[in-house]
mmCIF file as Biopython writes it, N, C-alpha, C and O atoms, coordinates in Angstrom:
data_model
#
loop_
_atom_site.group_PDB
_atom_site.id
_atom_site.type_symbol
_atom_site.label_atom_id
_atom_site.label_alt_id
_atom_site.label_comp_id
_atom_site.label_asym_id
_atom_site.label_entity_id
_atom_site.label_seq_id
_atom_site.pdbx_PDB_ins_code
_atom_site.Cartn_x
_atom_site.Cartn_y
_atom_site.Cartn_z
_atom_site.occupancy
_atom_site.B_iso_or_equiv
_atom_site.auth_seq_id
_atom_site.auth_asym_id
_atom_site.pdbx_PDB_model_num
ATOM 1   N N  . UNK A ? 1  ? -2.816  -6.291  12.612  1.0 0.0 1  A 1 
ATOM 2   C CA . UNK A ? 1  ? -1.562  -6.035  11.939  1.0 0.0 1  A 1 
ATOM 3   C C  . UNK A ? 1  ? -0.934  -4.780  12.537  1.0 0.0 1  A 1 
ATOM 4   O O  . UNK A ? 1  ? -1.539  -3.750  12.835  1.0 0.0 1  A 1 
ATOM 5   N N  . UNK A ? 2  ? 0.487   -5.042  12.680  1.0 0.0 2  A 1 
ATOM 6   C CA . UNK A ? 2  ? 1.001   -3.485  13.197  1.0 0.0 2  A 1 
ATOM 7   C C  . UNK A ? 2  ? 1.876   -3.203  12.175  1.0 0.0 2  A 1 
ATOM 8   O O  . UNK A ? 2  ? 1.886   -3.861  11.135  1.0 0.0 2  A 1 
ATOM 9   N N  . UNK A ? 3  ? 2.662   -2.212  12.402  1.0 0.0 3  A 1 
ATOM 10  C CA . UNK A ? 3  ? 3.275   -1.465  11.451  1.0 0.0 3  A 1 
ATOM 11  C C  . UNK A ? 3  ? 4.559   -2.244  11.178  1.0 0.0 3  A 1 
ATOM 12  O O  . UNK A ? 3  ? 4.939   -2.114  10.015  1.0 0.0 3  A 1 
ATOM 13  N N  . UNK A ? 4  ? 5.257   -2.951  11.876  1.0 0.0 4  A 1 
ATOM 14  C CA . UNK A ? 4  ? 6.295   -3.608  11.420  1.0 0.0 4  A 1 
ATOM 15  C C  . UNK A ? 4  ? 6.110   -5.224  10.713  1.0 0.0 4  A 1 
ATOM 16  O O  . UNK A ? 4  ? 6.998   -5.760  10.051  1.0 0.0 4  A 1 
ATOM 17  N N  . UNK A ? 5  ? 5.010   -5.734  10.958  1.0 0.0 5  A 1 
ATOM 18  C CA . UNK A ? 5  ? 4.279   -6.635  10.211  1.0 0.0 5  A 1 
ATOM 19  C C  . UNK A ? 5  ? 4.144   -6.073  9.205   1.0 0.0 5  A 1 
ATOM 20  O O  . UNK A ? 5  ? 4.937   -6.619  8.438   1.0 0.0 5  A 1 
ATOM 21  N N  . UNK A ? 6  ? 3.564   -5.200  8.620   1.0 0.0 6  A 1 
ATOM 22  C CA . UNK A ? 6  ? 3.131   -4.651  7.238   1.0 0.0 6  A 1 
ATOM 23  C C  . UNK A ? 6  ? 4.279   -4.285  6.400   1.0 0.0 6  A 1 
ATOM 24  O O  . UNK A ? 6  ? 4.218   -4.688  5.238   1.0 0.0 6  A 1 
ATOM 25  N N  . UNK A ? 7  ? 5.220   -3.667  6.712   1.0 0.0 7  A 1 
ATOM 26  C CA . UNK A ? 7  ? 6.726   -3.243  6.318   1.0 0.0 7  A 1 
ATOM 27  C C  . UNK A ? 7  ? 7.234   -5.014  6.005   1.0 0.0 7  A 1 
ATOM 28  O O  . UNK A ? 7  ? 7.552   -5.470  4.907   1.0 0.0 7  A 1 
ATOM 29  N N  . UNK A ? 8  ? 7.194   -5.609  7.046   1.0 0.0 8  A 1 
ATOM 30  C CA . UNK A ? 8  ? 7.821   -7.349  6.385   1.0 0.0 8  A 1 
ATOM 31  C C  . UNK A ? 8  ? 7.486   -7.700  5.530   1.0 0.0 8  A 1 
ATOM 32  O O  . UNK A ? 8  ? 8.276   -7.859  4.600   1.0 0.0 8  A 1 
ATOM 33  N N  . UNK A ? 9  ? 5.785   -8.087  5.359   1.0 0.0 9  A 1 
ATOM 34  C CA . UNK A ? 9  ? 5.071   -7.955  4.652   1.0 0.0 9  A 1 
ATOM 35  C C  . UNK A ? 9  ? 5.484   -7.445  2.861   1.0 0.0 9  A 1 
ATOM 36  O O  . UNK A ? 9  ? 5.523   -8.156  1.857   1.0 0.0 9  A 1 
ATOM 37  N N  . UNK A ? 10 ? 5.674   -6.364  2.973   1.0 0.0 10 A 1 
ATOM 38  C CA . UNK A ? 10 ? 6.164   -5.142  1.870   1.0 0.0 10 A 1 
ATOM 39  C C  . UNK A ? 10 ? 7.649   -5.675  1.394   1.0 0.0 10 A 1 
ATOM 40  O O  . UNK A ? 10 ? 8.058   -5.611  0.235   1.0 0.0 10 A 1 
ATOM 41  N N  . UNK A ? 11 ? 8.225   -6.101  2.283   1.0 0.0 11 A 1 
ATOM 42  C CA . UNK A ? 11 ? 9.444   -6.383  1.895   1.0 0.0 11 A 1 
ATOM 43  C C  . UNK A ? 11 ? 9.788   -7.997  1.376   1.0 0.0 11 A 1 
ATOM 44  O O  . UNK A ? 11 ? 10.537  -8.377  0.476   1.0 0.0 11 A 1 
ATOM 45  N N  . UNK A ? 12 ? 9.165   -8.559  2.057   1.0 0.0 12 A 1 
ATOM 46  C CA . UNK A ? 12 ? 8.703   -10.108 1.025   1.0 0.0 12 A 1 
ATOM 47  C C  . UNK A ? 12 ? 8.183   -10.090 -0.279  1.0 0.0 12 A 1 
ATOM 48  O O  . UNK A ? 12 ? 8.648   -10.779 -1.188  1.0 0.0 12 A 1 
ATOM 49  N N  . UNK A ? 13 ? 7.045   -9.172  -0.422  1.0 0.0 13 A 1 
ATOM 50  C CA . UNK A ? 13 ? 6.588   -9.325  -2.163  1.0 0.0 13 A 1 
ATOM 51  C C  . UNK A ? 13 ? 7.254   -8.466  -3.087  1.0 0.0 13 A 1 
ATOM 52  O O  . UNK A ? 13 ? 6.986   -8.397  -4.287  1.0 0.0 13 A 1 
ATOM 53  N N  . UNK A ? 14 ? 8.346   -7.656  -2.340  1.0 0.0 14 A 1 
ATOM 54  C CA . UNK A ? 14 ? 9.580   -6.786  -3.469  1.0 0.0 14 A 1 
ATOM 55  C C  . UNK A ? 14 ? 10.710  -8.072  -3.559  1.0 0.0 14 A 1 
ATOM 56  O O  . UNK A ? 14 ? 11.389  -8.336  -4.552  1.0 0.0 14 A 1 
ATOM 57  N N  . UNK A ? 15 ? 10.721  -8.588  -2.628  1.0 0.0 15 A 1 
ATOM 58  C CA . UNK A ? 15 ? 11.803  -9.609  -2.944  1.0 0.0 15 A 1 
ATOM 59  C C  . UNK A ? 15 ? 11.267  -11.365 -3.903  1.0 0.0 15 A 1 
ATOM 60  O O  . UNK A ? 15 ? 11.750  -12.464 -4.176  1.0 0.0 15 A 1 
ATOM 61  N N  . UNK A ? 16 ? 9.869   -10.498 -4.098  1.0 0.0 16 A 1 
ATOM 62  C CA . UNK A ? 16 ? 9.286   -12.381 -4.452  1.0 0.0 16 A 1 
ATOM 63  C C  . UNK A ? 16 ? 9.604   -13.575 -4.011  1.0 0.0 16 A 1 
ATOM 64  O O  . UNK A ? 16 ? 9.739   -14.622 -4.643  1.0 0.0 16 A 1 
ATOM 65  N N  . UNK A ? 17 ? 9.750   -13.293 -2.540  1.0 0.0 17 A 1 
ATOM 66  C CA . UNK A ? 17 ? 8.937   -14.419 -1.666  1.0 0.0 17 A 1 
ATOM 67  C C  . UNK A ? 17 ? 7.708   -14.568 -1.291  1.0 0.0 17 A 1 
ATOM 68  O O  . UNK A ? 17 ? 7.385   -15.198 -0.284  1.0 0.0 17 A 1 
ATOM 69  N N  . UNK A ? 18 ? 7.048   -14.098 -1.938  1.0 0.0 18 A 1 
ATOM 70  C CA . UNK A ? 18 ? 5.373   -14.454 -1.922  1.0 0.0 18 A 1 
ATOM 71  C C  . UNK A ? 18 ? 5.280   -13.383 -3.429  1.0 0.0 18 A 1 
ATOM 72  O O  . UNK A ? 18 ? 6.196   -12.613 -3.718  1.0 0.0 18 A 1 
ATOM 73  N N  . UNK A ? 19 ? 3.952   -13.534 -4.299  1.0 0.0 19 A 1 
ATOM 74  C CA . UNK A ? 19 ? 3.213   -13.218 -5.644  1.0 0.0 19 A 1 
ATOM 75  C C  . UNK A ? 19 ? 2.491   -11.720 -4.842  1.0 0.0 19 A 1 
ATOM 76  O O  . UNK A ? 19 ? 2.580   -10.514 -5.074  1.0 0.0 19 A 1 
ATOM 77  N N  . UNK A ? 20 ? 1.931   -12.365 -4.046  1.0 0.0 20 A 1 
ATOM 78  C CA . UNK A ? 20 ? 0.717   -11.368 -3.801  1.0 0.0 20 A 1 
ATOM 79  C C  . UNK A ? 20 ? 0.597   -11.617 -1.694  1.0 0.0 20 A 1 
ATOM 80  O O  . UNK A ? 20 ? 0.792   -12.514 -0.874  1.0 0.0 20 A 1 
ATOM 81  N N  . UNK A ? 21 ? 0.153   -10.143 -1.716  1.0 0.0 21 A 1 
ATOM 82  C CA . UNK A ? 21 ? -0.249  -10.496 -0.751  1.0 0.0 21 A 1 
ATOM 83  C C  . UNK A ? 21 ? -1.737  -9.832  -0.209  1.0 0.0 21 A 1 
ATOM 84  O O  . UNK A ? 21 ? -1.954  -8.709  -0.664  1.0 0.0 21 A 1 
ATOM 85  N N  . UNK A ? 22 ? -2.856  -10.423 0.767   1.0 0.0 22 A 1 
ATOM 86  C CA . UNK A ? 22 ? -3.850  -10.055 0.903   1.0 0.0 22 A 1 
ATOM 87  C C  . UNK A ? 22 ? -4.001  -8.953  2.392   1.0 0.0 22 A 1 
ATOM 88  O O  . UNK A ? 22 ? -3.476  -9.106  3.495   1.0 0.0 22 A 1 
ATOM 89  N N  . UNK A ? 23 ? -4.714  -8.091  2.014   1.0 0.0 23 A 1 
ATOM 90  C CA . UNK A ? 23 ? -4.736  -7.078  3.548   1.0 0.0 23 A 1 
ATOM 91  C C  . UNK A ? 23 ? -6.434  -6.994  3.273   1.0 0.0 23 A 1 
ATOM 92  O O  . UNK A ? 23 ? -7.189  -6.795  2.321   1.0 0.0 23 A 1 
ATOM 93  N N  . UNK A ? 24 ? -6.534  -7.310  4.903   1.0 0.0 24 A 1 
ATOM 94  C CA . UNK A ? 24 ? -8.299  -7.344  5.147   1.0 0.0 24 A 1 
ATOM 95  C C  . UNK A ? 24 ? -8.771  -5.929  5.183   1.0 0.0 24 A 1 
ATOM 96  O O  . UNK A ? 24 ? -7.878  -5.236  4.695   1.0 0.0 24 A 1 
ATOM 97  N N  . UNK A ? 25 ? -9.865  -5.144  5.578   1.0 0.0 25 A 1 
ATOM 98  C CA . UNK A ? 25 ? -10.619 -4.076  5.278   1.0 0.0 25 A 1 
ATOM 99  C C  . UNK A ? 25 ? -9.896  -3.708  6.771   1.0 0.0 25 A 1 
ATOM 100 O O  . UNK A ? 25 ? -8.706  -3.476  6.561   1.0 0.0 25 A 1 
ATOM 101 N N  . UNK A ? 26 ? -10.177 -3.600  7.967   1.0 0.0 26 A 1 
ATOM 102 C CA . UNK A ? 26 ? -9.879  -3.656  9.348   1.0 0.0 26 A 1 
ATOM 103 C C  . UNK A ? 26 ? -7.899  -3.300  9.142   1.0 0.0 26 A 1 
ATOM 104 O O  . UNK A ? 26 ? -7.340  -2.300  9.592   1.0 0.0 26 A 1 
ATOM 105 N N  . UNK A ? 27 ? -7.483  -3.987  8.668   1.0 0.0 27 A 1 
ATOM 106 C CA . UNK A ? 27 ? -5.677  -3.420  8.786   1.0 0.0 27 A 1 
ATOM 107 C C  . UNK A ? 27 ? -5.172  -2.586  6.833   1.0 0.0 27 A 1 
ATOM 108 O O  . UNK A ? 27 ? -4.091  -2.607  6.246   1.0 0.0 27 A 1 
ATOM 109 N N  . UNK A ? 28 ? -5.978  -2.225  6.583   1.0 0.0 28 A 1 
ATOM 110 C CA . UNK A ? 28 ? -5.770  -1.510  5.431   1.0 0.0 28 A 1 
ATOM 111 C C  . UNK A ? 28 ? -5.154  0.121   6.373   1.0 0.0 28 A 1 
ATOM 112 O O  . UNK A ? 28 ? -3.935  0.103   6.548   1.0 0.0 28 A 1 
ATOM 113 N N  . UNK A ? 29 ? -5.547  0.814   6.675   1.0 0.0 29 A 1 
ATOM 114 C CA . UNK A ? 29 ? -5.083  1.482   7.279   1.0 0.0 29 A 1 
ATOM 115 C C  . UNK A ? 29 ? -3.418  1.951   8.024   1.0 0.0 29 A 1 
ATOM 116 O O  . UNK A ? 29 ? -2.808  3.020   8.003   1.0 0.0 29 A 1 
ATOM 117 N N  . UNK A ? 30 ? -3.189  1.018   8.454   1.0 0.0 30 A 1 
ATOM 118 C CA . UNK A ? 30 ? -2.183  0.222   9.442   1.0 0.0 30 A 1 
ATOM 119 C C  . UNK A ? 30 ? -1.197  0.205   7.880   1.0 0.0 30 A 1 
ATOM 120 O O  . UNK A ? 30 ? -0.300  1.029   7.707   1.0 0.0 30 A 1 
ATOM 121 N N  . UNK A ? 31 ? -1.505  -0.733  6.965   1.0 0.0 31 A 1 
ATOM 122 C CA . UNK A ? 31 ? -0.925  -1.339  5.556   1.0 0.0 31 A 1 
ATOM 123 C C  . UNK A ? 31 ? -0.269  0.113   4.636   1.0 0.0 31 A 1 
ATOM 124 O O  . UNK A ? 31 ? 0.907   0.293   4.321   1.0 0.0 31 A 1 
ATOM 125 N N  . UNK A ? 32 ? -1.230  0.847   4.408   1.0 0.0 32 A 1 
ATOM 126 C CA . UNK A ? 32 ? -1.091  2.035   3.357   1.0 0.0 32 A 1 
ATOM 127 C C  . UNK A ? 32 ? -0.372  2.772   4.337   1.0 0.0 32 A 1 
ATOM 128 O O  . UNK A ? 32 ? 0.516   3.272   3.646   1.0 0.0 32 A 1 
ATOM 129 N N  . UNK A ? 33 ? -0.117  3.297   5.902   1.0 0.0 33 A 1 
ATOM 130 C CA . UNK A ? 33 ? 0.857   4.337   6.392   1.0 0.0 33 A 1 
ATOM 131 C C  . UNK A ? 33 ? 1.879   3.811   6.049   1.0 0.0 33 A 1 
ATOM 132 O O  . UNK A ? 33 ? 2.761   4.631   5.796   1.0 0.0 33 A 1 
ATOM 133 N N  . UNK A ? 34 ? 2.347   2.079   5.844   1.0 0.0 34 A 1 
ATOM 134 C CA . UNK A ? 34 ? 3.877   1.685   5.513   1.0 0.0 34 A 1 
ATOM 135 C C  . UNK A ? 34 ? 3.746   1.686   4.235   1.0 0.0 34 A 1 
ATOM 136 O O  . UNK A ? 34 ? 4.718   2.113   3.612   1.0 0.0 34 A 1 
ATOM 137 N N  . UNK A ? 35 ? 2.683   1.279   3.536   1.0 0.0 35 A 1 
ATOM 138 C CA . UNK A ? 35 ? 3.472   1.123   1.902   1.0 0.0 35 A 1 
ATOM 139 C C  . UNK A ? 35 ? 3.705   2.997   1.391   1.0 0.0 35 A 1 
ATOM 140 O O  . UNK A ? 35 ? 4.729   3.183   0.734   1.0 0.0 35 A 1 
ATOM 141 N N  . UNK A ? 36 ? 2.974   4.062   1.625   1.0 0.0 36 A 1 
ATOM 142 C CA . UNK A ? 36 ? 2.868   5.071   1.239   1.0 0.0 36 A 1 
ATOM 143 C C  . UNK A ? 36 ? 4.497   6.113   1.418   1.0 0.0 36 A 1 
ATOM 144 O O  . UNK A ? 36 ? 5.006   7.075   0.843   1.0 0.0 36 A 1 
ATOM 145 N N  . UNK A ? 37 ? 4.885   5.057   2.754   1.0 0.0 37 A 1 
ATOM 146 C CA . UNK A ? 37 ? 6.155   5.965   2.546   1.0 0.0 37 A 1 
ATOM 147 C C  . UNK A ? 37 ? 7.562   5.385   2.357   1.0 0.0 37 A 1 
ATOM 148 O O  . UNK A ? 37 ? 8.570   5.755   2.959   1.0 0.0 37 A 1 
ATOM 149 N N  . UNK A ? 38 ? 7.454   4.127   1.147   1.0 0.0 38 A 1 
ATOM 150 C CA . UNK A ? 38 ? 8.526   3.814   0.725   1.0 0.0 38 A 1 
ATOM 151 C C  . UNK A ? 38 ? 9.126   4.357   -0.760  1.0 0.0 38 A 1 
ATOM 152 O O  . UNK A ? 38 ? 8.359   4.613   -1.688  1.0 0.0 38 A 1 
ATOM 153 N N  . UNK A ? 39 ? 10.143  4.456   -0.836  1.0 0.0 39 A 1 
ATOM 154 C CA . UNK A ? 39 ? 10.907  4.816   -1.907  1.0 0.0 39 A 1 
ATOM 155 C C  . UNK A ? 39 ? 9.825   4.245   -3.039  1.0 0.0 39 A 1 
ATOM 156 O O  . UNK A ? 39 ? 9.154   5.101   -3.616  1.0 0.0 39 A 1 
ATOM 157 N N  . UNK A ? 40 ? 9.608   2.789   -3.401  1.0 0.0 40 A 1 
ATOM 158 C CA . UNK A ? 40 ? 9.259   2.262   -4.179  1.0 0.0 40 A 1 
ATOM 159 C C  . UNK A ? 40 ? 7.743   2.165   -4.403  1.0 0.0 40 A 1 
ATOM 160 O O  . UNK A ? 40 ? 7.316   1.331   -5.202  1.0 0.0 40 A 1 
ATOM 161 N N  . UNK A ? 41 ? 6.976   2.913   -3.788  1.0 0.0 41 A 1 
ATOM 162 C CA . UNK A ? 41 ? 5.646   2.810   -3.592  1.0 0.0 41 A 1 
ATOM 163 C C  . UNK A ? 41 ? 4.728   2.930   -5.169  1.0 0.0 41 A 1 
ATOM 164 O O  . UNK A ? 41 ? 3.637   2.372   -5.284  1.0 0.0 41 A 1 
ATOM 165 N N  . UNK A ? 42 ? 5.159   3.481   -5.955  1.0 0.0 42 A 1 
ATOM 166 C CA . UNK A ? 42 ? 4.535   3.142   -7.616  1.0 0.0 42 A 1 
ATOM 167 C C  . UNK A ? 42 ? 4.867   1.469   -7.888  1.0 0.0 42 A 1 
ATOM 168 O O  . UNK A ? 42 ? 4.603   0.882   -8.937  1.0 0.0 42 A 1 
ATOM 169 N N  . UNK A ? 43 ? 5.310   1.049   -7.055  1.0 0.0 43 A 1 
ATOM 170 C CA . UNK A ? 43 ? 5.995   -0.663  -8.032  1.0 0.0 43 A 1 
ATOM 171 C C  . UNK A ? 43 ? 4.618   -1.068  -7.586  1.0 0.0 43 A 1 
ATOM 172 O O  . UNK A ? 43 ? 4.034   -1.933  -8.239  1.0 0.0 43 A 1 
ATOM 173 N N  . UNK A ? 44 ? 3.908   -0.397  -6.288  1.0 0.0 44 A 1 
ATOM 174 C CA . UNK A ? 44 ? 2.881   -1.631  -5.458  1.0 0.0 44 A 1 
ATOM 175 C C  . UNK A ? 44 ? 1.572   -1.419  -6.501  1.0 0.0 44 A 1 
ATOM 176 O O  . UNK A ? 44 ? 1.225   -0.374  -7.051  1.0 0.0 44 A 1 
ATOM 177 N N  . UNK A ? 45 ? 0.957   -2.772  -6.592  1.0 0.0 45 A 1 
ATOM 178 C CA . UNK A ? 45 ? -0.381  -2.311  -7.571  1.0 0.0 45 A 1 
ATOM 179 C C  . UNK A ? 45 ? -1.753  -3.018  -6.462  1.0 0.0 45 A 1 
ATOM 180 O O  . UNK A ? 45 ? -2.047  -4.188  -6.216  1.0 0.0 45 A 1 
ATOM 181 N N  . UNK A ? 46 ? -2.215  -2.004  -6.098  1.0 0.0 46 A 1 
ATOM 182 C CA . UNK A ? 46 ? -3.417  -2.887  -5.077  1.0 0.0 46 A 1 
ATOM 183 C C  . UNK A ? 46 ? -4.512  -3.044  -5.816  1.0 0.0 46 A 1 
ATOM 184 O O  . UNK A ? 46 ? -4.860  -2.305  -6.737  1.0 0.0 46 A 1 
ATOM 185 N N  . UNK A ? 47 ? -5.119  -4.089  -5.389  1.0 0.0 47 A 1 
ATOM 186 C CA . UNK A ? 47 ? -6.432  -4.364  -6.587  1.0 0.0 47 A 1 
ATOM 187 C C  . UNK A ? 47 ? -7.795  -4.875  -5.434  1.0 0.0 47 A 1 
ATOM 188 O O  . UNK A ? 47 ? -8.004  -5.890  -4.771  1.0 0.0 47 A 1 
ATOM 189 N N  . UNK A ? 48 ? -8.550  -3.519  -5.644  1.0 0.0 48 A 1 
ATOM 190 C CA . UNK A ? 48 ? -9.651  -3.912  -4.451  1.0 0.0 48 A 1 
ATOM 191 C C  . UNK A ? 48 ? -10.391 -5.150  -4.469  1.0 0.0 48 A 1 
ATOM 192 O O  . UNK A ? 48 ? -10.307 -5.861  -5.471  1.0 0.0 48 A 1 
ATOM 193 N N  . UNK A ? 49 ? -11.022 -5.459  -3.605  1.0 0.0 49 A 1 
ATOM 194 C CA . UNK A ? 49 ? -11.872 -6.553  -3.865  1.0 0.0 49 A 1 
ATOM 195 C C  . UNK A ? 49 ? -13.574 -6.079  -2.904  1.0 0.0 49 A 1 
ATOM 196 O O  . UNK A ? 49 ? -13.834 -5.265  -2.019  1.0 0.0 49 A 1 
ATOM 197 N N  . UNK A ? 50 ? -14.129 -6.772  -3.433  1.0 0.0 50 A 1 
ATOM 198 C CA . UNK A ? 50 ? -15.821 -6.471  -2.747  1.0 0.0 50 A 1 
ATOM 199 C C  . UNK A ? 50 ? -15.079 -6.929  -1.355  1.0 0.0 50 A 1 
ATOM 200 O O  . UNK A ? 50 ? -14.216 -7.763  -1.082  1.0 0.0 50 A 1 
ATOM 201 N N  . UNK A ? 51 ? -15.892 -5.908  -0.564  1.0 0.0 51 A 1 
ATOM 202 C CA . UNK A ? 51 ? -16.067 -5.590  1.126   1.0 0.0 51 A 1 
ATOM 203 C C  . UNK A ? 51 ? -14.833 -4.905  1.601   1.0 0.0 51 A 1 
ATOM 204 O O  . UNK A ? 51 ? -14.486 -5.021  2.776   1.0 0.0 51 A 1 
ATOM 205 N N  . UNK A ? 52 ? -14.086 -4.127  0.661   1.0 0.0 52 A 1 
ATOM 206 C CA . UNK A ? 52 ? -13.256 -3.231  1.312   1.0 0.0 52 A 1 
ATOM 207 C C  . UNK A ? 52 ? -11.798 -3.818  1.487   1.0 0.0 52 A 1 
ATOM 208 O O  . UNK A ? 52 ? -10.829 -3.162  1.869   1.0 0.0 52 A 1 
ATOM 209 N N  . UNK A ? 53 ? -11.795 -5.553  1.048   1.0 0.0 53 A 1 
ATOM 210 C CA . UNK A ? 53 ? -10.009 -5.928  1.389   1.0 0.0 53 A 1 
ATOM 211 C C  . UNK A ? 53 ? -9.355  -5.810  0.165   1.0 0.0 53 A 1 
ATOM 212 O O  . UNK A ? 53 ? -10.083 -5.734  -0.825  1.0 0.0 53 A 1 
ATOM 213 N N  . UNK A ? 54 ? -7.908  -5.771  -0.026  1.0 0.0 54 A 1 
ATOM 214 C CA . UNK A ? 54 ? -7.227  -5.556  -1.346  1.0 0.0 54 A 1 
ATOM 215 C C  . UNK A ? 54 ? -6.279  -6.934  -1.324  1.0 0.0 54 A 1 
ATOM 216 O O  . UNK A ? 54 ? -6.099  -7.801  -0.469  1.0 0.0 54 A 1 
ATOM 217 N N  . UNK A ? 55 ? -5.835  -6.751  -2.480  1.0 0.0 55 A 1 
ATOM 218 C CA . UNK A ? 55 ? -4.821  -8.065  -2.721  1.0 0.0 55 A 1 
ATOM 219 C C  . UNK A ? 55 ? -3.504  -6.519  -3.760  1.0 0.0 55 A 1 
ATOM 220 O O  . UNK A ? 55 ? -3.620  -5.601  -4.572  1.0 0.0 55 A 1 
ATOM 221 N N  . UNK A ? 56 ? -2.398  -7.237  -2.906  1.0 0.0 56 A 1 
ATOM 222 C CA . UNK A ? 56 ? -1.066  -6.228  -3.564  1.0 0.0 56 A 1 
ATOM 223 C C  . UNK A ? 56 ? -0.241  -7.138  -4.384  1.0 0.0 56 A 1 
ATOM 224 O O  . UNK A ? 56 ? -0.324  -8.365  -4.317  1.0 0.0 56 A 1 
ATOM 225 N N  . UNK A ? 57 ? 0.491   -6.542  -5.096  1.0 0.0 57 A 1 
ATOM 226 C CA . UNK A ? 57 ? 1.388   -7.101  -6.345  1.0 0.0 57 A 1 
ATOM 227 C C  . UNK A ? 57 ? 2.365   -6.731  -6.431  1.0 0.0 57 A 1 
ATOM 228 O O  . UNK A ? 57 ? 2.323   -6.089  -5.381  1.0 0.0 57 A 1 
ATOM 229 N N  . UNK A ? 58 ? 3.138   -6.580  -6.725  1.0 0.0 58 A 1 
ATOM 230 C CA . UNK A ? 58 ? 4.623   -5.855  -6.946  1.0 0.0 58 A 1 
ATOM 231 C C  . UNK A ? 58 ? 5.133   -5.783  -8.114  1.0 0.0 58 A 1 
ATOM 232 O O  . UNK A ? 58 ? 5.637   -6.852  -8.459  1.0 0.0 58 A 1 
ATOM 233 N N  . UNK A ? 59 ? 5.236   -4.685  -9.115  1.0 0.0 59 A 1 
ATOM 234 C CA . UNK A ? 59 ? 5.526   -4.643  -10.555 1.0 0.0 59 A 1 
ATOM 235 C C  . UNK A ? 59 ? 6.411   -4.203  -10.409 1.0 0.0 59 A 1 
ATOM 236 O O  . UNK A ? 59 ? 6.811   -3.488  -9.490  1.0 0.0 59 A 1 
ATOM 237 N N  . UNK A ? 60 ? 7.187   -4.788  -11.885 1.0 0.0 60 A 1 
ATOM 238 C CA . UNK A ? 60 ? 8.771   -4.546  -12.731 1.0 0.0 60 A 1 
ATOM 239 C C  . UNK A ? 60 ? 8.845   -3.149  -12.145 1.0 0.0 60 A 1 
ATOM 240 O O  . UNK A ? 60 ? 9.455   -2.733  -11.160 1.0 0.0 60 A 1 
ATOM 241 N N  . UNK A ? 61 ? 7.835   -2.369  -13.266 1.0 0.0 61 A 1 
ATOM 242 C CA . UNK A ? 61 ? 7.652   -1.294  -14.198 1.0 0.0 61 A 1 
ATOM 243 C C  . UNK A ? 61 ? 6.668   -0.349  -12.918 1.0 0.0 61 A 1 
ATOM 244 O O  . UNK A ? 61 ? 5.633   -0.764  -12.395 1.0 0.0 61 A 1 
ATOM 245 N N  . UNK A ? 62 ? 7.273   0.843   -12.668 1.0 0.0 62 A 1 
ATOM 246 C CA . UNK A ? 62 ? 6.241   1.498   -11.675 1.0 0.0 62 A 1 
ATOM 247 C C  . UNK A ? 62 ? 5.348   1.963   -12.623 1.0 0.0 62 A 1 
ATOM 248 O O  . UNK A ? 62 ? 5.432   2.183   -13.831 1.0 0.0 62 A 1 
ATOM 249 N N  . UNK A ? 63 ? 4.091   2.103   -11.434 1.0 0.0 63 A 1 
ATOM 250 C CA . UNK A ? 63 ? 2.738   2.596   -12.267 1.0 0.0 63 A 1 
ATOM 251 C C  . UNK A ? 63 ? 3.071   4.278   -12.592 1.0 0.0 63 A 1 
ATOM 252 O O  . UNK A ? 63 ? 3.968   4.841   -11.964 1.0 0.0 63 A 1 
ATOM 253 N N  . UNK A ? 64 ? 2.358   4.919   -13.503 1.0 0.0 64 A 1 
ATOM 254 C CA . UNK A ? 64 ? 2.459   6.465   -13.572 1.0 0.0 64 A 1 
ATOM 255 C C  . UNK A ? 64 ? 1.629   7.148   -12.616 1.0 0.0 64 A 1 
ATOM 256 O O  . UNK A ? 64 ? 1.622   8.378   -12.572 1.0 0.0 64 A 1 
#
């Protein structure tokens, strides 16, 4: 994954064209330098999973 993949990515599940999306353990890295520096970065809710990959969400309501 590169950095403008991950930003598309980011910008599909704010627009709900996709629910969720999955980032493997290996491009988590790559994933969090783009989600960390958007305006909207409390909306994202990542939810780990066993072996290090996450699955992201996109809420109404930002987290605190």
């Amino acid at each position: 994954m590169d950095k403008e993949q991950a930003e598309r990515m980011l910008e599909n599940l704010k627009s709900r064209e996709v629910e969720e999306i999955f980032v493997a353990k290996q491009d988590f890295m790559v994933f969090r330098e783009a989600i960390v520096k958007r305006d909207d970065f409390k909306h994202f809710r990542g939810i780990a999973q066993r072996g290090g990959d996450v699955i992201y969400r996109y809420m109404d309501e930002p987290r605190s």
